[in-house]
SERO-4910 file (N, C-alpha, C, O; in steps of 0.05 Angstrom, whole numbers):
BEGIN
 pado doro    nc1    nc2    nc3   cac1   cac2   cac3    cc1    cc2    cc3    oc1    oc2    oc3
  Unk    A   -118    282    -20   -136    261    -28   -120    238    -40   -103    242    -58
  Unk    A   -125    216    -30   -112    186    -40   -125    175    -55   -148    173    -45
  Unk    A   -122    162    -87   -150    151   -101   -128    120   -106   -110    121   -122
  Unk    A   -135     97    -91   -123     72    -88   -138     55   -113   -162     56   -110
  Unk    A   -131     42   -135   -133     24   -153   -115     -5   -149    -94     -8   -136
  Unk    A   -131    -23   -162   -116    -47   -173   -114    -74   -161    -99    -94   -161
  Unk    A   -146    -65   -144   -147    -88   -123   -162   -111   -152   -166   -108   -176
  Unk    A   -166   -133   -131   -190   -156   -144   -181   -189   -135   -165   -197   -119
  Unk    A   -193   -198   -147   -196   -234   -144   -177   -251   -167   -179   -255   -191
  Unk    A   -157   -259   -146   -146   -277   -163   -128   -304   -152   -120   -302   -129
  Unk    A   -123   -322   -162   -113   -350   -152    -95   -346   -137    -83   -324   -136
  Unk    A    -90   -364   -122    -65   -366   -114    -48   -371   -120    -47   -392   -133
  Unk    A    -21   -353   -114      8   -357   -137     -4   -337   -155     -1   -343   -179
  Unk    A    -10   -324   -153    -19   -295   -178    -11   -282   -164     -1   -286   -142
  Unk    A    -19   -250   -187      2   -227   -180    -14   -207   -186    -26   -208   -208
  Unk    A    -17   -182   -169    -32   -155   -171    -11   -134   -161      8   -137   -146
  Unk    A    -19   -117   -172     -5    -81   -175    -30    -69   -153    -54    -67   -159
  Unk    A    -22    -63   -134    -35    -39   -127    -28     -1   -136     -5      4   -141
  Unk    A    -40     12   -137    -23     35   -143    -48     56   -124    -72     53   -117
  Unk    A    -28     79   -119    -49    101    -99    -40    122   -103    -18    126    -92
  Unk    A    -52    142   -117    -45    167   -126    -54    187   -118    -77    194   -125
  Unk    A    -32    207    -96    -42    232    -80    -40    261    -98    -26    272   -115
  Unk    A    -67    267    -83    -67    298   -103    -77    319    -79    -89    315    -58
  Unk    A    -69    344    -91    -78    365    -77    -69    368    -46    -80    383    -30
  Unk    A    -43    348    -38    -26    349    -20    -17    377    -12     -4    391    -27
  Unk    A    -25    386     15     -9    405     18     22    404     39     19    396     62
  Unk    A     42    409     32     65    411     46     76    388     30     69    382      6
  Unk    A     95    374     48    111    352     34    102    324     45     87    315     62
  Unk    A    121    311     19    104    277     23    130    260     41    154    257     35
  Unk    A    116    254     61    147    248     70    146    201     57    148    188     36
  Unk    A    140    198     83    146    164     75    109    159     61     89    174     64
  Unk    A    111    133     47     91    130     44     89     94     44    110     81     42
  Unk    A     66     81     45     62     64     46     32     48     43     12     62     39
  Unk    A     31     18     45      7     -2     46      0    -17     67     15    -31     80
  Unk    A    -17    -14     70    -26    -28    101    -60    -47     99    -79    -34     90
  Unk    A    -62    -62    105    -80    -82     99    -99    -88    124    -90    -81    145
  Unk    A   -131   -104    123   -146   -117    144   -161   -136    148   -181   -134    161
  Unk    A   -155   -155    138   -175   -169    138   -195   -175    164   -191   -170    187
  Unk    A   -213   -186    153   -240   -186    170   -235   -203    202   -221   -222    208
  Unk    A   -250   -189    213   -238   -196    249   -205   -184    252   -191   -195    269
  Unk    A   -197   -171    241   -170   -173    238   -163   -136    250   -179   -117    246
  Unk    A   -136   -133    263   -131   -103    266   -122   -101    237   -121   -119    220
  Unk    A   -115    -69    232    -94    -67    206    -74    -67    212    -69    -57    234
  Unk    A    -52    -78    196    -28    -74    193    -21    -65    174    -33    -58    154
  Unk    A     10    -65    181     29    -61    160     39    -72    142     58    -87    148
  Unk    A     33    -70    116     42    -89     92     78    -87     86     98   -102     90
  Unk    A     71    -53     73    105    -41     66    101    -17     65     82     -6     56
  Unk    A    128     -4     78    134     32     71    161     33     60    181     20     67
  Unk    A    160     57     37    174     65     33    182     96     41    164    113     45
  Unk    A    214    102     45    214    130     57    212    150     34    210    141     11
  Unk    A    213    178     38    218    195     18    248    189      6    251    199    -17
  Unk    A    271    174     17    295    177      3    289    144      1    309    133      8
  Unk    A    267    123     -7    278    114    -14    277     80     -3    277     62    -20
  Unk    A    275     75     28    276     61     38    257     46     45    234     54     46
  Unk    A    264     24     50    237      9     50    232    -16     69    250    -33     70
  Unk    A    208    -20     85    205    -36    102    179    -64     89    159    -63     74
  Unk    A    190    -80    100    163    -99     99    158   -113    113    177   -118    127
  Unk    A    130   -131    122    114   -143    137    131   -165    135    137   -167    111
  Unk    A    147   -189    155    164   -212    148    138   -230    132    146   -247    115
  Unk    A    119   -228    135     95   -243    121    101   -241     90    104   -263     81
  Unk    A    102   -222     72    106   -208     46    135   -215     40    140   -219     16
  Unk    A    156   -216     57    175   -206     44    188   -230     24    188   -254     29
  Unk    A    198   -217      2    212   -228    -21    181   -235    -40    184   -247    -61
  Unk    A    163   -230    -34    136   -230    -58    118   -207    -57     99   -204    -71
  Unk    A    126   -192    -39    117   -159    -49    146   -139    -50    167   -141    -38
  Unk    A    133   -116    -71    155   -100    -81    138    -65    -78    119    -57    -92
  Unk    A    150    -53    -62    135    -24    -62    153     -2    -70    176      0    -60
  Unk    A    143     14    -86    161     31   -109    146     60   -109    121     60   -110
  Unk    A    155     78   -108    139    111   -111    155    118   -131    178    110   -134
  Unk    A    140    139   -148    139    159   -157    142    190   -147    121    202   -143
  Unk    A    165    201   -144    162    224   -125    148    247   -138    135    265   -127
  Unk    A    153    244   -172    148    269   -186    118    262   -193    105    281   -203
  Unk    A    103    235   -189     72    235   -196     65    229   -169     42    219   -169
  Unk    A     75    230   -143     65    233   -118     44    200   -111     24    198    -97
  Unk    A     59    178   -127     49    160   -130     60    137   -116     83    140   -108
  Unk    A     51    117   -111     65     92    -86     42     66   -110     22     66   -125
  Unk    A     60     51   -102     60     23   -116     53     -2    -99     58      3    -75
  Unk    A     46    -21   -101     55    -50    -84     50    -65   -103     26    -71   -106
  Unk    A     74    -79   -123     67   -103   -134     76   -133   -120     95   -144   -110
  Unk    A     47   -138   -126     43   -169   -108     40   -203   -126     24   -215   -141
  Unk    A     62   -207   -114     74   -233   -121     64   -264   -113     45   -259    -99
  Unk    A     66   -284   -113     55   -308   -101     34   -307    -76     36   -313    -52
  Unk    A     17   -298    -91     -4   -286    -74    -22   -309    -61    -37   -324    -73
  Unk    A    -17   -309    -26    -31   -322    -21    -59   -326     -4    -66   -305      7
  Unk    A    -76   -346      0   -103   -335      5   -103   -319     32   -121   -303     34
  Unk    A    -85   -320     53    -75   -304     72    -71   -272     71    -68   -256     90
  Unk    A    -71   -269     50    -57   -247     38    -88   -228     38    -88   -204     42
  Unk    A   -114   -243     32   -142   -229     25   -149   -214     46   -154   -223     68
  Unk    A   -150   -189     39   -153   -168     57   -154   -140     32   -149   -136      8
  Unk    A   -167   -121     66   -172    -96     41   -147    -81     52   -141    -77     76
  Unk    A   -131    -73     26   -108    -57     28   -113    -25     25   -125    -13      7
  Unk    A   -104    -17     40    -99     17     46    -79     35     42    -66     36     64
  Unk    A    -65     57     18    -44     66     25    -50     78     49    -68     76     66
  Unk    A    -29     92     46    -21    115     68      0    133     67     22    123     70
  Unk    A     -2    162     62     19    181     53     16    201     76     -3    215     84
  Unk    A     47    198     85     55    215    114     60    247    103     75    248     84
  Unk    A     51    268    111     55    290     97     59    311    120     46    308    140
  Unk    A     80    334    116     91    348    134     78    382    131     84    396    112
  Unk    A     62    389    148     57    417    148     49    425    169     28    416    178
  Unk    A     64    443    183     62    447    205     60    425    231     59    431    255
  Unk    A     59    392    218     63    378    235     59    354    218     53    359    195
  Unk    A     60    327    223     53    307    214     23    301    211      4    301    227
  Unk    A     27    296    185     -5    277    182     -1    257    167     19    253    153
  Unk    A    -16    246    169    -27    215    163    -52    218    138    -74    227    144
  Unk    A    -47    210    118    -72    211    108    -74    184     91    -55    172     82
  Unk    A   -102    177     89   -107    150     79   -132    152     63   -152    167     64
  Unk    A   -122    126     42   -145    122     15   -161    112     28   -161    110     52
  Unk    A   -176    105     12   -205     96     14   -197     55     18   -214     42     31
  Unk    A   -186     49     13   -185     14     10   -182      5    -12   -181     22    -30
  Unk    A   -180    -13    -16   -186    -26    -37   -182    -56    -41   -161    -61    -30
  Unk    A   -192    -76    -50   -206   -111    -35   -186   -128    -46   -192   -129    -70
  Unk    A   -170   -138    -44   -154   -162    -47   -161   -192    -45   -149   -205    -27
  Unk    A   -177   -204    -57   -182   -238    -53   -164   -248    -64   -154   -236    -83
  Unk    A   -155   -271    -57   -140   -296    -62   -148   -324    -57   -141   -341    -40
  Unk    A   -164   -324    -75   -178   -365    -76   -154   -383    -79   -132   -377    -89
  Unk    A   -162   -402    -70   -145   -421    -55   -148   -447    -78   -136   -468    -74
***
């Protein structure tokens, strides 16, 4: 179970924390990450980080988003920087987990605005 916090409405050039905290995981947490949709829009990929560490981002985000886990609170981060109205979309983690095969599991959303 994924419980995603820390969305909401705010200017542009502001800054939000997303945070998404997995519980009751069974097997291991391998990479984890944020992925976003806005309306008419597919989802993509915001940022992942791996289990050791590594980390990818959308060329859209990069150098104003920062994604950080917690391995021992099974927790993933995205703090968001010069936030722009482009950016408004509902964000999604996503924690890759290994048991008996790969899965995919995903939060619930959570709403990102950016007024202009």
């Amino acid at each position: 179970q994924l419980q995603a916090s820390g969305g909401g409405l705010v200017q542009a050039g502001g800054s939000l924390r997303l945070s998404c905290a997995a519980s009751r995981i069974i097997g291991t947490i391998n990479a984890m990450g944020w992925y976003r949709q806005a309306p008419g829009k597919q989802r993509e990929l915001v940022a992942t980080i791996s289990s050791g560490g590594s980390t990818k981002y959308a060329d859209s985000v990069k150098g104003r988003f920062t994604i950080s886990r917690d391995n021992a609170k099974n927790t993933v981060s995205l703090q968001m920087n010069s936030l722009k109205p482009e950016d408004t979309a509902v964000y999604y983690c996503r924690v890759d987990t290994y048991y008996v095969k790969i899965n995919q599991n995903w939060g619930q959303g959570t709403q990102v605005t950016v007024s202009s």
